[in-house]
CHARMM-style PDB file with segment names, atoms N, HN, CA, C and O in Angstrom:
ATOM      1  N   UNK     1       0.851  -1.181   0.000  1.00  0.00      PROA
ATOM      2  CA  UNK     1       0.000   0.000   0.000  1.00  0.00      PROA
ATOM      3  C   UNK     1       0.889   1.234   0.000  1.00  0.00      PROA
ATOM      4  O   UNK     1       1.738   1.216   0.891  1.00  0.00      PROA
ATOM      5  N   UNK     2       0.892   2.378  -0.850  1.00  0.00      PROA
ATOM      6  HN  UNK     2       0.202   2.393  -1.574  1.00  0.00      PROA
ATOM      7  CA  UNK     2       1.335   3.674  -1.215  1.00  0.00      PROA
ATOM      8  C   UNK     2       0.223   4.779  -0.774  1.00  0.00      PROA
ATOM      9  O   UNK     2      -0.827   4.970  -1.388  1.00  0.00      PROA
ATOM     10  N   UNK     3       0.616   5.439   0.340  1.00  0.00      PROA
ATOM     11  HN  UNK     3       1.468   5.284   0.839  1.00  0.00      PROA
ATOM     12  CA  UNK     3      -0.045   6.698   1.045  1.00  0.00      PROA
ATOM     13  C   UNK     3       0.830   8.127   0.328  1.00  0.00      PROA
ATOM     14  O   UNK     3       1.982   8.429   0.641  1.00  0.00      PROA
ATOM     15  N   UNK     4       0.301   8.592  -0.297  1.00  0.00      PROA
ATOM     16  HN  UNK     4      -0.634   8.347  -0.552  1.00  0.00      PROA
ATOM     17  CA  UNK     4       0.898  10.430  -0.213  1.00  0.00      PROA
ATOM     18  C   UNK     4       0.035  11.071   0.689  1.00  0.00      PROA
ATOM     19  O   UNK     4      -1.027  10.804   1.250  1.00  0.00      PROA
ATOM     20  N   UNK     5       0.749  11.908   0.652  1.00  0.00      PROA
ATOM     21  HN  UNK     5       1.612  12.126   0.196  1.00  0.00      PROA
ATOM     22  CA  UNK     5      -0.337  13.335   1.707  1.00  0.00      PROA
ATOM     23  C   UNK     5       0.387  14.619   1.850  1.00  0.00      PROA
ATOM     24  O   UNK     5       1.390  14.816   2.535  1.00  0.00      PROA
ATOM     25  N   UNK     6      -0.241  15.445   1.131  1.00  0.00      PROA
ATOM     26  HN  UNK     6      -1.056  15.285   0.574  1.00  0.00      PROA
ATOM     27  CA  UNK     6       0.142  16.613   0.667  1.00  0.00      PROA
ATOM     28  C   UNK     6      -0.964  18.010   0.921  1.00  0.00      PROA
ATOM     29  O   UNK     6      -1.701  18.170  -0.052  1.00  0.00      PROA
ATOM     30  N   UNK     7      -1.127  18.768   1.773  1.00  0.00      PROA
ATOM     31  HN  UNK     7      -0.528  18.638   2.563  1.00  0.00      PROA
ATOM     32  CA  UNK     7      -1.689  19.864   2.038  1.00  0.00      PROA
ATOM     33  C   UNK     7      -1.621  21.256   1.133  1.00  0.00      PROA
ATOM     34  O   UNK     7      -2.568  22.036   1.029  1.00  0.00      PROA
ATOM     35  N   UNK     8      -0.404  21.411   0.535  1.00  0.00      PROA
ATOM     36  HN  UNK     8       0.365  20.778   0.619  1.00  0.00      PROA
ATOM     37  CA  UNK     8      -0.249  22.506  -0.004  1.00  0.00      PROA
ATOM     38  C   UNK     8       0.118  22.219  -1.670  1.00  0.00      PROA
ATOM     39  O   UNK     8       0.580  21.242  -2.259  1.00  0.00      PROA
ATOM     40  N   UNK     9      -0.333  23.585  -2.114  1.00  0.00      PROA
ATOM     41  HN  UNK     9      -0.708  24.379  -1.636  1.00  0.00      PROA
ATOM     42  CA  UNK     9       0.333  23.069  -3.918  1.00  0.00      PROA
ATOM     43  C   UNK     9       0.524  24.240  -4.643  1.00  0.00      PROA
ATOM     44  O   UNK     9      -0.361  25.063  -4.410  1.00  0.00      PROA
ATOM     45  N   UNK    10       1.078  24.481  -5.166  1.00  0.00      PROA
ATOM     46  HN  UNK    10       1.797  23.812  -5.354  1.00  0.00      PROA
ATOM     47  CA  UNK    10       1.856  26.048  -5.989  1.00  0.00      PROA
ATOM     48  C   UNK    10       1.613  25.099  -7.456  1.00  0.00      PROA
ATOM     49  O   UNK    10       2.132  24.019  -7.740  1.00  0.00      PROA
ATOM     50  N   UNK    11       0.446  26.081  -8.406  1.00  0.00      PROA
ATOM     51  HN  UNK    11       0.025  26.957  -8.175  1.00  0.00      PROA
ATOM     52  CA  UNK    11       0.315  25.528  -9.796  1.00  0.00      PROA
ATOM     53  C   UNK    11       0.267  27.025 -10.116  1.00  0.00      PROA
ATOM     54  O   UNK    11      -0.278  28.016  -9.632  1.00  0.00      PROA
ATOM     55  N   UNK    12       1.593  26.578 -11.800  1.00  0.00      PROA
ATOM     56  HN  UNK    12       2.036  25.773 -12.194  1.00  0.00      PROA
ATOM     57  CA  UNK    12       1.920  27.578 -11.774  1.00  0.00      PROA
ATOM     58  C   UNK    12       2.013  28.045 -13.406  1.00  0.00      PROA
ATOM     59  O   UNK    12       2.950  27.512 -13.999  1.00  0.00      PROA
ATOM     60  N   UNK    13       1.083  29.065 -14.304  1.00  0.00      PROA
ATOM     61  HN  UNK    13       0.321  29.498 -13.822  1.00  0.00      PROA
ATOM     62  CA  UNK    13       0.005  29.424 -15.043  1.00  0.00      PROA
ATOM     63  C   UNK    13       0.617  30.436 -15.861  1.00  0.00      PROA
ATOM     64  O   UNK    13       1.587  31.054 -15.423  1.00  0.00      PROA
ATOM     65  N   UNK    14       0.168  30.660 -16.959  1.00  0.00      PROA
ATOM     66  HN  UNK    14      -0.621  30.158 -17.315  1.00  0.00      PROA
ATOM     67  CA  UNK    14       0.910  31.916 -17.751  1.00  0.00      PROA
ATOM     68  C   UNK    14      -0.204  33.164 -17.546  1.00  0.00      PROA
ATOM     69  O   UNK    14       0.063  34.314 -17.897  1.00  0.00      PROA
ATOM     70  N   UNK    15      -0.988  32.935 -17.172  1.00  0.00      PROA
ATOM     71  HN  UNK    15      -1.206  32.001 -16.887  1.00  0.00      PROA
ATOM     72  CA  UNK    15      -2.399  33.841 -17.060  1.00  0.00      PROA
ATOM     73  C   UNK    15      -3.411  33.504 -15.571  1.00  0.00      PROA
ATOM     74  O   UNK    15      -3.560  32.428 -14.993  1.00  0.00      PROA
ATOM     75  N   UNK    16      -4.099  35.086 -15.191  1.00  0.00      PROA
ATOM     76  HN  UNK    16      -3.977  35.961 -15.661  1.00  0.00      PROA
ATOM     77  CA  UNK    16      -5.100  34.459 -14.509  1.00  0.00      PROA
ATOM     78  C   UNK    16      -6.141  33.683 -14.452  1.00  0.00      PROA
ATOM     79  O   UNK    16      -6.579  32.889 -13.620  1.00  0.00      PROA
ATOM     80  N   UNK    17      -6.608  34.214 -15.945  1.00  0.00      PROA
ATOM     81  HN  UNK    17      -6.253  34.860 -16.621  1.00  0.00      PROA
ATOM     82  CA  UNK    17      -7.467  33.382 -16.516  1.00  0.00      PROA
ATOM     83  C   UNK    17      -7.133  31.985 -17.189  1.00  0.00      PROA
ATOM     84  O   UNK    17      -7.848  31.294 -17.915  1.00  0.00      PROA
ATOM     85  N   UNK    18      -6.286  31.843 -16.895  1.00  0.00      PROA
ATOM     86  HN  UNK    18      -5.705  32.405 -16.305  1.00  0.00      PROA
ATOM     87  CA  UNK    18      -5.488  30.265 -17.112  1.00  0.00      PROA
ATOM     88  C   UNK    18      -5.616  29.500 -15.344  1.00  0.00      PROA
ATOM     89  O   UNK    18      -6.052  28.375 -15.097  1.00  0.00      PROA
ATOM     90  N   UNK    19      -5.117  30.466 -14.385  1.00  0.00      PROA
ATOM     91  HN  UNK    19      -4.763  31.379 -14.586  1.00  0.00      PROA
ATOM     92  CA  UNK    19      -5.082  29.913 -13.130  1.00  0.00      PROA
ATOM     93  C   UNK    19      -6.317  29.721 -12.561  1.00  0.00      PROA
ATOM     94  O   UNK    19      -6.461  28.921 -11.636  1.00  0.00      PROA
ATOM     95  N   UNK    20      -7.576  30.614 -13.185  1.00  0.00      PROA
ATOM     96  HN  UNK    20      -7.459  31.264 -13.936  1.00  0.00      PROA
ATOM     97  CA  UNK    20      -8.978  30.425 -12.630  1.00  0.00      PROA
ATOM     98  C   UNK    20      -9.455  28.825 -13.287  1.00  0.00      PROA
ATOM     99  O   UNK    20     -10.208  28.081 -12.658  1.00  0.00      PROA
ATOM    100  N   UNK    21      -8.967  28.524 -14.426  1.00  0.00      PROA
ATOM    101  HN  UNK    21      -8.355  29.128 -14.937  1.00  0.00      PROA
ATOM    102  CA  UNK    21      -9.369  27.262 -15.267  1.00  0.00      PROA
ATOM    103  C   UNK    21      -9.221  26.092 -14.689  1.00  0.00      PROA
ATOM    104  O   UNK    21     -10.010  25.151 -14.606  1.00  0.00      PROA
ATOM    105  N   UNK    22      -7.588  26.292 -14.091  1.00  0.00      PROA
ATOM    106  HN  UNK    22      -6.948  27.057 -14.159  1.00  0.00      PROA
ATOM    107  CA  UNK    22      -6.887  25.409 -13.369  1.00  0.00      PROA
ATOM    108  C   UNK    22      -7.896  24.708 -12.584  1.00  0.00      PROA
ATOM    109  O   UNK    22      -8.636  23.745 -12.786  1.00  0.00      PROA
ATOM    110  N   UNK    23      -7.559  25.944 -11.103  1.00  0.00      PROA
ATOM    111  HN  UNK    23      -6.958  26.726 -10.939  1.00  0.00      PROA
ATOM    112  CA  UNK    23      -8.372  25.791 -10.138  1.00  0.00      PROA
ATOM    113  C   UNK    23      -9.848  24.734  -9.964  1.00  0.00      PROA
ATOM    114  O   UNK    23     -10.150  23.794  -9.228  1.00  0.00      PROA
ATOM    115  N   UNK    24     -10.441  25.400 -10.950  1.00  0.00      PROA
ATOM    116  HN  UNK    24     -10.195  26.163 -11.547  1.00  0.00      PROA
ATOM    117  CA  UNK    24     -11.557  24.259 -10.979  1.00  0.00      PROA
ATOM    118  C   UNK    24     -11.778  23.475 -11.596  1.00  0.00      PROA
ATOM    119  O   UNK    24     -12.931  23.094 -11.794  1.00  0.00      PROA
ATOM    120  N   UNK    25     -10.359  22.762 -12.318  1.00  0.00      PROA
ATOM    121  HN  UNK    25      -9.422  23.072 -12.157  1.00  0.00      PROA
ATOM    122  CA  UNK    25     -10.351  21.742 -13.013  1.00  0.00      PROA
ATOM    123  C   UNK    25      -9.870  21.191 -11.492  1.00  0.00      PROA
ATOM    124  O   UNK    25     -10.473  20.389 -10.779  1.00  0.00      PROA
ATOM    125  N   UNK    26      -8.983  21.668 -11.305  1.00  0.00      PROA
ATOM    126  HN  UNK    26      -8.493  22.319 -11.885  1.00  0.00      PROA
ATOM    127  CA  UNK    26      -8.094  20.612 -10.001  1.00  0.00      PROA
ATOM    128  C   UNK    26      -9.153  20.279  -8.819  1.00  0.00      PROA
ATOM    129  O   UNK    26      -9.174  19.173  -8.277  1.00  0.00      PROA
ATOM    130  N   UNK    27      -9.892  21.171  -8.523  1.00  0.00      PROA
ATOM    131  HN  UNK    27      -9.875  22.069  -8.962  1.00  0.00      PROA
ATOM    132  CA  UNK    27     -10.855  21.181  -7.333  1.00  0.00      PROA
ATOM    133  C   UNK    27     -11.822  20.255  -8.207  1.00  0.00      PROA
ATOM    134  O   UNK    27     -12.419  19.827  -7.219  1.00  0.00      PROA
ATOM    135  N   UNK    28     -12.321  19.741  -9.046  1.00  0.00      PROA
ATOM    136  HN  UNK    28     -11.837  20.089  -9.849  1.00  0.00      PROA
ATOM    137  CA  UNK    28     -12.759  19.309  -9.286  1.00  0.00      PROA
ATOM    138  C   UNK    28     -12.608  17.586  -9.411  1.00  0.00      PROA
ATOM    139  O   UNK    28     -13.517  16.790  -9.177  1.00  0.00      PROA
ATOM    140  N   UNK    29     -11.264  17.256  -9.827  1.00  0.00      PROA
ATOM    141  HN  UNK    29     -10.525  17.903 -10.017  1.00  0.00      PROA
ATOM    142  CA  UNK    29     -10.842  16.089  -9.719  1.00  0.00      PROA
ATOM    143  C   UNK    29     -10.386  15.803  -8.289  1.00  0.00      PROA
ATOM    144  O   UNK    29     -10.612  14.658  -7.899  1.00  0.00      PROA
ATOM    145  N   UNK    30      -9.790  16.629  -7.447  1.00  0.00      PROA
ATOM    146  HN  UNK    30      -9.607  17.560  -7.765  1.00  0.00      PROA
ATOM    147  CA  UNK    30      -9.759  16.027  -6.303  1.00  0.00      PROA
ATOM    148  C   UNK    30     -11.163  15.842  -5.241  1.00  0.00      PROA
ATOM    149  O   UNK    30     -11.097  15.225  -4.178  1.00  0.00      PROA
ATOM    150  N   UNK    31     -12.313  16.448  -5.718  1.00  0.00      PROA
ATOM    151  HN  UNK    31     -12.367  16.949  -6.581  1.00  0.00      PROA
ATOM    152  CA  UNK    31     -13.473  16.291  -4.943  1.00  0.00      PROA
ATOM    153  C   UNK    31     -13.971  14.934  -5.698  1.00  0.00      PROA
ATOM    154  O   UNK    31     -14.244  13.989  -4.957  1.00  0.00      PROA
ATOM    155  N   UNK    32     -14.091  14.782  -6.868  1.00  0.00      PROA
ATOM    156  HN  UNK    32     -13.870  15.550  -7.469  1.00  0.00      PROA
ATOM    157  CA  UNK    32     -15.091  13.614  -7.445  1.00  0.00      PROA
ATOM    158  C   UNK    32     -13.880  12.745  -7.765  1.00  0.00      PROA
ATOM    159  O   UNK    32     -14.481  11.985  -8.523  1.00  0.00      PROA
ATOM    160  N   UNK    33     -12.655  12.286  -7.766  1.00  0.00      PROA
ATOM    161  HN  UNK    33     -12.166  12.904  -7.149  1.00  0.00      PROA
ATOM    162  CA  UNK    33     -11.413  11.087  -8.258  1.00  0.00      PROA
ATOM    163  C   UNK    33     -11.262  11.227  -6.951  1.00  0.00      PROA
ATOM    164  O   UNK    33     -12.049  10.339  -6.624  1.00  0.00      PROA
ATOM    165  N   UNK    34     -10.747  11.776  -5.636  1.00  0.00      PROA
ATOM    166  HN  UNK    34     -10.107  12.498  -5.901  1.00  0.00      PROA
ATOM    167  CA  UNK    34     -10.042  11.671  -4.108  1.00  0.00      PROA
ATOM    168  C   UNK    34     -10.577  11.944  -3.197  1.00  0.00      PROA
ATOM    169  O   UNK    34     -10.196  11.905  -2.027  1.00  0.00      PROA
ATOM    170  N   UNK    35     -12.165  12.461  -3.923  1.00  0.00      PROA
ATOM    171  HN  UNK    35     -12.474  12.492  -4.873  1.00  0.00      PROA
ATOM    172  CA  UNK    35     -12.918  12.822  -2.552  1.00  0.00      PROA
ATOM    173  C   UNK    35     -12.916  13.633  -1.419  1.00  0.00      PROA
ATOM    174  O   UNK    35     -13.650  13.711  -0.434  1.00  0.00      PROA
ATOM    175  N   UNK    36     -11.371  14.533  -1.995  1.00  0.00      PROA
ATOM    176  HN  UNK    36     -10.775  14.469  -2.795  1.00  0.00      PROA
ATOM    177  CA  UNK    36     -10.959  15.659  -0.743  1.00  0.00      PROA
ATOM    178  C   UNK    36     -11.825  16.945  -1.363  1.00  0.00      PROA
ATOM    179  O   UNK    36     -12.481  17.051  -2.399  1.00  0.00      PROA
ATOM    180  N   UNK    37     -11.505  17.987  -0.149  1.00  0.00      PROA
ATOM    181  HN  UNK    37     -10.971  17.901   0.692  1.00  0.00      PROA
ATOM    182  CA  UNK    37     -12.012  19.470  -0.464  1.00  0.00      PROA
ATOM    183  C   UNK    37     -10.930  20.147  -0.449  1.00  0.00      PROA
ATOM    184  O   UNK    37      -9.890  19.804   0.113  1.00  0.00      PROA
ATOM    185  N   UNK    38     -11.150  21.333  -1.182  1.00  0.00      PROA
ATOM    186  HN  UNK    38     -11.995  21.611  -1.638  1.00  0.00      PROA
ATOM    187  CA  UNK    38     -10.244  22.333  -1.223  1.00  0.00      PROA
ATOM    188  C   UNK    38     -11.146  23.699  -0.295  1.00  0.00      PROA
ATOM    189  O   UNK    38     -12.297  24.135  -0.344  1.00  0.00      PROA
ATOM    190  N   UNK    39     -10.031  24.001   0.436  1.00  0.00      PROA
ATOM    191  HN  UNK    39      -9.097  23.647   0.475  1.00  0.00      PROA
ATOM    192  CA  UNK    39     -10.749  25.056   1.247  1.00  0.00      PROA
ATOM    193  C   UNK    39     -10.253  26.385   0.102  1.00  0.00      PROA
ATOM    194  O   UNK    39      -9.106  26.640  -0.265  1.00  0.00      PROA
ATOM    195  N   UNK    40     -11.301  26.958  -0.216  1.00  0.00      PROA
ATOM    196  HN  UNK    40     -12.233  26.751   0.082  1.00  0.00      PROA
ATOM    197  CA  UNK    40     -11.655  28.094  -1.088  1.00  0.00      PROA
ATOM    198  C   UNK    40     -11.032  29.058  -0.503  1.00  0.00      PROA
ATOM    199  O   UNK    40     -10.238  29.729  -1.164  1.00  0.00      PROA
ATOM    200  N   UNK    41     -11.260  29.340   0.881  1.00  0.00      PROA
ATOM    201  HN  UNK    41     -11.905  28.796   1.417  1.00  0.00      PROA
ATOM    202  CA  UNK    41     -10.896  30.457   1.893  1.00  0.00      PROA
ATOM    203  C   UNK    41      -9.277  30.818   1.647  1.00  0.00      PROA
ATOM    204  O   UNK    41      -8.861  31.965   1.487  1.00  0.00      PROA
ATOM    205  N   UNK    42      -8.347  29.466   1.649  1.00  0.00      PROA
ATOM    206  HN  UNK    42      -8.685  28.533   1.779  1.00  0.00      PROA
ATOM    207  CA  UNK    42      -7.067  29.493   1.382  1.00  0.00      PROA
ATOM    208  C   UNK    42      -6.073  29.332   0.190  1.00  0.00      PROA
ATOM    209  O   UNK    42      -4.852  29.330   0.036  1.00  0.00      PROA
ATOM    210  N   UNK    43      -7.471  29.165  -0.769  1.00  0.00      PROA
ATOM    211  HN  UNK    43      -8.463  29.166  -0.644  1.00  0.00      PROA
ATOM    212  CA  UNK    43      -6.796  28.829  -2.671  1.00  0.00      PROA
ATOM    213  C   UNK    43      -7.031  30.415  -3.232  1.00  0.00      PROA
ATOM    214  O   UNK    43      -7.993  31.137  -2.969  1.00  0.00      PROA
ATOM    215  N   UNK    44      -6.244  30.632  -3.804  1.00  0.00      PROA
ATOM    216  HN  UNK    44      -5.462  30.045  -4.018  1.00  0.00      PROA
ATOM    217  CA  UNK    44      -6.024  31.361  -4.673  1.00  0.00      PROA
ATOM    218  C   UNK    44      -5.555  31.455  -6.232  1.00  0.00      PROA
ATOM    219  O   UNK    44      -4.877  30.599  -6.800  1.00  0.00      PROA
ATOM    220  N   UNK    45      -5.991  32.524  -6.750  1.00  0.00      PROA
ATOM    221  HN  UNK    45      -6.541  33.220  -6.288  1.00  0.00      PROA
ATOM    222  CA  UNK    45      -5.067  32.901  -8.046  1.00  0.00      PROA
ATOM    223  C   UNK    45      -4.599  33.680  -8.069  1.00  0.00      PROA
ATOM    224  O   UNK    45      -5.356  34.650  -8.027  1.00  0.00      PROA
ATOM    225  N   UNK    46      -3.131  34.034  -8.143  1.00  0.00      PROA
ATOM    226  HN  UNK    46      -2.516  33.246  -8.177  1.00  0.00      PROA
ATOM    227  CA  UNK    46      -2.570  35.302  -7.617  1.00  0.00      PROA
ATOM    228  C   UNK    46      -1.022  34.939  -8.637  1.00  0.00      PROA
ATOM    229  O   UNK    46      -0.727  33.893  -9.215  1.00  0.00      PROA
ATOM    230  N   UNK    47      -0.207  36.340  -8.549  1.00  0.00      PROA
ATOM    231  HN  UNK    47      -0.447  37.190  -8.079  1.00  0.00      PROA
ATOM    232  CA  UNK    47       1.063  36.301  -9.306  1.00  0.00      PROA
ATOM    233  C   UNK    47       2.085  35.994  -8.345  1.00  0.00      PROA
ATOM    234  O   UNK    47       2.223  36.539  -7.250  1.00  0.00      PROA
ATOM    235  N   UNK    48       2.923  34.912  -8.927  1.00  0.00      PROA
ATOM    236  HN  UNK    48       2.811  34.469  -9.817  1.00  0.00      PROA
ATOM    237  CA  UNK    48       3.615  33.911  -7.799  1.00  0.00      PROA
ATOM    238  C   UNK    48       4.548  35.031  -6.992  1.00  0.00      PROA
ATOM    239  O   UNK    48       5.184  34.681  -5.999  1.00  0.00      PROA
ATOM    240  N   UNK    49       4.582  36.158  -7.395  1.00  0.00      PROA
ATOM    241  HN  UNK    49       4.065  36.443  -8.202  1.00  0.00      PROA
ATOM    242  CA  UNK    49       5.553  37.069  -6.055  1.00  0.00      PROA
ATOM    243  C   UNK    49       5.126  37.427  -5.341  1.00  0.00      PROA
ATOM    244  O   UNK    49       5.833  37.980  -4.498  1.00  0.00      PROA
ATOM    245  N   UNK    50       3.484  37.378  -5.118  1.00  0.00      PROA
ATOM    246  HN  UNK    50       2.910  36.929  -5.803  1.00  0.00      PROA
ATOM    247  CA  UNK    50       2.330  38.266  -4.315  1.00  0.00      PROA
ATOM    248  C   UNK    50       2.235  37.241  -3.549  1.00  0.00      PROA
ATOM    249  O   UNK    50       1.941  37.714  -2.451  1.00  0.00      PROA
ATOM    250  N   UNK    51       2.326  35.775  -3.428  1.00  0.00      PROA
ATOM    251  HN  UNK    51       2.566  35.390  -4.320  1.00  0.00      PROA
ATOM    252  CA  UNK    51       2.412  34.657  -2.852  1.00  0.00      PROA
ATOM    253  C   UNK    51       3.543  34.036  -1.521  1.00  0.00      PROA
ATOM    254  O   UNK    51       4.701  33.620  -1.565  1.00  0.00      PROA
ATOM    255  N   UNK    52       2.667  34.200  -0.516  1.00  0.00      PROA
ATOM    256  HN  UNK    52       1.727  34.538  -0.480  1.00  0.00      PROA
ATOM    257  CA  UNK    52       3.675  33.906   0.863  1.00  0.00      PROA
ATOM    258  C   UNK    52       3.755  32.246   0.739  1.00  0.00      PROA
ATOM    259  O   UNK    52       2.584  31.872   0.811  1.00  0.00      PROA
ATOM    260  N   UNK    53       4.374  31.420   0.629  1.00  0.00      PROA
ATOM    261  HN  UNK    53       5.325  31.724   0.570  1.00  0.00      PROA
ATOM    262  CA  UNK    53       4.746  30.194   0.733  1.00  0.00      PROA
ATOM    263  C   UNK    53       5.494  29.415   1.633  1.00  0.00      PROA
ATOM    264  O   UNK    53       6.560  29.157   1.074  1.00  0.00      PROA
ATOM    265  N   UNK    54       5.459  28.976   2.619  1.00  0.00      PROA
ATOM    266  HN  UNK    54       4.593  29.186   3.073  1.00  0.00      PROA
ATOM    267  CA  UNK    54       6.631  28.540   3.404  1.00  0.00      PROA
ATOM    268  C   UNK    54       6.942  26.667   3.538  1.00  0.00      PROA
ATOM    269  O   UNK    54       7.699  26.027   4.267  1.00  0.00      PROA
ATOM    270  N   UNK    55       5.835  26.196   2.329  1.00  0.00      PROA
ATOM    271  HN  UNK    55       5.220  26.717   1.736  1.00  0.00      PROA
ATOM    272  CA  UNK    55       5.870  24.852   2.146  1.00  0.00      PROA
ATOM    273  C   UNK    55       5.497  23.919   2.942  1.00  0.00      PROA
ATOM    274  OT1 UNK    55       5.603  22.740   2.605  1.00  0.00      PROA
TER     275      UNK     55
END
């Protein structure tokens, strides 16, 4: 048996409107393929320098 587990994720977009696409492609496969949620409150689309990250 193979466990990952991963909380955080930096996807990274030539556009916002590329990163809004993303987003709910990804939130989408991980709710209906993994069954997890994405807390909305803490996802963003933003330009990766405006972005606090500490991994």
């Amino acid at each position: 048996r193979f466990v990952r587990y991963a909380d955080d994720a930096n996807i990274y977009v030539r556009s916002p409107r590329a990163g809004e696409r993303v987003l709910v492609s990804v939130e989408r496969f991980l709710r209906e393929r993994l069954k997890l949620t994405v807390n909305r409150k803490k996802s963003q689309v933003a330009r990766a320098w405006k972005c606090d990250y500490l991994g």
